[in-house]
C-alpha positions as CSV (number, residue, x, y, z in Angstrom):
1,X,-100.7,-133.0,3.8
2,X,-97.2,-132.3,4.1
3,X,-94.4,-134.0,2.0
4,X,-92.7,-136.9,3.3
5,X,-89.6,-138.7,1.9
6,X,-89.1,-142.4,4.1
7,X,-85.6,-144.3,4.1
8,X,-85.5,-147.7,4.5
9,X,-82.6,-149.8,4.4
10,X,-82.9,-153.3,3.0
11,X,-83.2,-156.3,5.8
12,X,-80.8,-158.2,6.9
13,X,-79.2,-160.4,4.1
14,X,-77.4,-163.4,3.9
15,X,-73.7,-163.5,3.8
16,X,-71.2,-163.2,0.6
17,X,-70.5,-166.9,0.8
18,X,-70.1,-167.0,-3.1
19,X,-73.1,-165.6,-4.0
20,X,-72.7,-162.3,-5.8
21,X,-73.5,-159.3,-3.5
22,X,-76.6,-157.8,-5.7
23,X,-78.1,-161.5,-5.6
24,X,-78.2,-162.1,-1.4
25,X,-81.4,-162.7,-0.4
26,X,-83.1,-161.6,2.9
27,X,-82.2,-164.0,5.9
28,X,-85.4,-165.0,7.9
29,X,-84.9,-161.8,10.8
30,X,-84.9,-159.3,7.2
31,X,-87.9,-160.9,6.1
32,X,-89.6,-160.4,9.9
33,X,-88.1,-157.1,9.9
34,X,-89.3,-155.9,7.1
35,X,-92.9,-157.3,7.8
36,X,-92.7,-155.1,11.2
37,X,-91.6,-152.3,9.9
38,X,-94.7,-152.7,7.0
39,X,-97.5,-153.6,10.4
40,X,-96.1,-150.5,11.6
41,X,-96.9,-147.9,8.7
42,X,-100.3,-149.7,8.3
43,X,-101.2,-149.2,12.1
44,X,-100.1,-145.8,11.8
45,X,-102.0,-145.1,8.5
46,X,-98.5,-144.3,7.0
47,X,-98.8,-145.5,3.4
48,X,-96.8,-144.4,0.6
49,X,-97.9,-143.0,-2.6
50,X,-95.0,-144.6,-4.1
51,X,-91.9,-147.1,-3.1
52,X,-88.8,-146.9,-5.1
53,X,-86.5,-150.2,-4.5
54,X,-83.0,-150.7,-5.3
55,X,-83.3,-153.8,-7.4
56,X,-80.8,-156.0,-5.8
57,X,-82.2,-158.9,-4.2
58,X,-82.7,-158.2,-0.6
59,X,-83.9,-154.7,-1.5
60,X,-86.8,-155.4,-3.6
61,X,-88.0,-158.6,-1.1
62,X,-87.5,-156.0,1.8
63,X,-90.1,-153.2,-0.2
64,X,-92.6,-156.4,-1.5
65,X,-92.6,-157.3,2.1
66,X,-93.3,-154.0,3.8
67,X,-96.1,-153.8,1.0
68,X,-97.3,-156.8,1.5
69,X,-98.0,-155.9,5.2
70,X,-99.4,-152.6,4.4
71,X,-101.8,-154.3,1.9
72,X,-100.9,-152.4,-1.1
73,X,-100.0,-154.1,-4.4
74,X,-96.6,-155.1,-5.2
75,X,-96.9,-153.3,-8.4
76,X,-96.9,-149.9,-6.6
77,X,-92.9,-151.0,-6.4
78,X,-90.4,-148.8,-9.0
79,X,-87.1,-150.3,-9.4
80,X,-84.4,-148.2,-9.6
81,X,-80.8,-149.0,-10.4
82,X,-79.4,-145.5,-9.7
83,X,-80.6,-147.1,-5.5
84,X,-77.6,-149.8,-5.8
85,X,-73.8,-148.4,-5.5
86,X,-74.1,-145.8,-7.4
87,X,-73.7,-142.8,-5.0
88,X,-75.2,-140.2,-3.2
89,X,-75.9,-137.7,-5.9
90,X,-77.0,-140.6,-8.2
91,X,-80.0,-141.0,-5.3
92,X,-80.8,-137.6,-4.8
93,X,-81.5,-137.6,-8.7
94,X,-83.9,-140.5,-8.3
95,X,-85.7,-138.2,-6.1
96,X,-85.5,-135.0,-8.3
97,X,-87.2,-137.4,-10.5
98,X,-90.3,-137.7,-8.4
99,X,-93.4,-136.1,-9.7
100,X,-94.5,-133.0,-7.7
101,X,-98.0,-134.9,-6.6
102,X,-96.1,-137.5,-4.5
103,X,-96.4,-136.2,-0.5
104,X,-95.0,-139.9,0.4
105,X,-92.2,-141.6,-1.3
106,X,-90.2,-144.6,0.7
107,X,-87.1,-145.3,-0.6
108,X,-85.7,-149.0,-0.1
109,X,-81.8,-149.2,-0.4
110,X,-78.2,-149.5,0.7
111,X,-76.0,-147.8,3.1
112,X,-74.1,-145.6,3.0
113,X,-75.8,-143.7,0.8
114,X,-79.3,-144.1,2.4
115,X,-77.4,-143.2,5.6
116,X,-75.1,-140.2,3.4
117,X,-78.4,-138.7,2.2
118,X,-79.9,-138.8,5.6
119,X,-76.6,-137.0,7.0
120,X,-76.9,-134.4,4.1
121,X,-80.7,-133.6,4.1
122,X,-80.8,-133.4,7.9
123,X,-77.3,-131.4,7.9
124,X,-75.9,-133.9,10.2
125,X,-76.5,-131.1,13.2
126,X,-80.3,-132.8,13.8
127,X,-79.0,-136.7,13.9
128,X,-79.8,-138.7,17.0
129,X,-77.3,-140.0,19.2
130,X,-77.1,-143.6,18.5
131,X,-73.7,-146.2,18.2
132,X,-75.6,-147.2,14.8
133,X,-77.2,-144.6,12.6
134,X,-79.1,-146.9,10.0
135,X,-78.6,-150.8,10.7
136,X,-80.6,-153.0,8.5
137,X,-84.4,-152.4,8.1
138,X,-84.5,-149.0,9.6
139,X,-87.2,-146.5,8.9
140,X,-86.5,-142.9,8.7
141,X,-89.3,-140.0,8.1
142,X,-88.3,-136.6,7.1
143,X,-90.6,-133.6,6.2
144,X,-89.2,-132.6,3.1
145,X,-89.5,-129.4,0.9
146,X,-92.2,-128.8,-1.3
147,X,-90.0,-129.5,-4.5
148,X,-88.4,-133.1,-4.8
149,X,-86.0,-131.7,-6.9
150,X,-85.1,-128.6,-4.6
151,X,-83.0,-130.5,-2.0
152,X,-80.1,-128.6,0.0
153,X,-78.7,-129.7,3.0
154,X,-80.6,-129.2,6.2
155,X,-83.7,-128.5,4.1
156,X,-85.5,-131.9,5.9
157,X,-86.8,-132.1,9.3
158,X,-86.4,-135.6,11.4
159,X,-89.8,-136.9,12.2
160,X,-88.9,-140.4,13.0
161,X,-86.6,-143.5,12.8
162,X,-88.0,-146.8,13.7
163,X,-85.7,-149.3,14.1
164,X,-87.2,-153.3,14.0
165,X,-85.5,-153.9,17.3
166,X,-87.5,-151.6,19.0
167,X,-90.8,-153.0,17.6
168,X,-89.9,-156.3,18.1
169,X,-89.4,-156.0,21.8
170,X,-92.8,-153.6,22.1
171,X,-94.4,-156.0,20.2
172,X,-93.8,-159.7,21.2
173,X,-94.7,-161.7,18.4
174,X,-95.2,-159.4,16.1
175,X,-94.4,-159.9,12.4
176,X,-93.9,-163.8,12.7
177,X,-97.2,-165.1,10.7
178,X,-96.4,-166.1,7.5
């Protein structure tokens, strides 16, 4: 099996409106989102060896509900503080942490540096053409090199990004049972 690193971005959160910006919680489309994006890797027999969530609010409730619809345990779910504002080479050390068994890690966090790492490992040449690289809930799969900790630019290759949108609209209804 080949090595695969997955970025997600967290689902779509409610506004500041006093609350503090690590404590916003999903709105109701994150919380569908993040359920499709979950049907999705279990339909497709994608399912990670090991999620690592950014522990703000809307983070970790987007990764418990993409488990959830995978039907792994929530307890599968690392927290990781070095996932929330804390820049890009702060990330790419959560991965260098990784052990060497792992050949699927999803990563649930924050732009931009979800979408900085993506530009970096991908080497920016290899990104699709889109107005919006990595909007809220977005999936993206990269074959990665065989060491977590061996990561130069350009050394991933794009397999996928799967934005919610798009399975929304292929999938009418889908992701709204609670």
């Amino acid at each position: 099996m080949s090595r695969e690193l997955w970025l997600m971005r967290h689902g779509k959160a409610e506004r500041y409106d006093g609350i503090e910006d690590y404590d916003r919680p999903l709105k109701k489309r994150g919380k569908r989102d993040a359920k499709l994006i979950g049907e999705w890797l279990k339909n497709g027999d994608l399912i990670p060896d090991l999620v690592i969530s950014s522990p703000a609010i809307r983070a970790i409730a987007t990764a418990k509900w993409v488990c959830q619809s995978i039907g792994s345990g929530q307890q599968q779910i690392q927290m990781e503080k070095r996932l929330y504002d804390e820049g890009l080479t702060r990330v790419k050390a959560v991965l260098a942490d990784c052990p060497q068994t792992l050949n699927r890690v999803l990563l649930v966090g924050h732009n931009p540096e979800l979408e900085e790492l993506l530009i970096f490992l991908l080497n920016d040449s290899r990104l699709p053409s889109v107005d919006k690289l990595f909007p809220t809930a977005t999936l993206a799969r990269l074959s990665m090199p065989g060491d977590w900790s061996q990561l130069t630019p350009g050394c991933a290759e794009l397999l996928a990004i799967t934005y919610p949108k798009q399975l929304a609209e292929a999938l009418p209804g889908a992701g709204t049972q609670d």
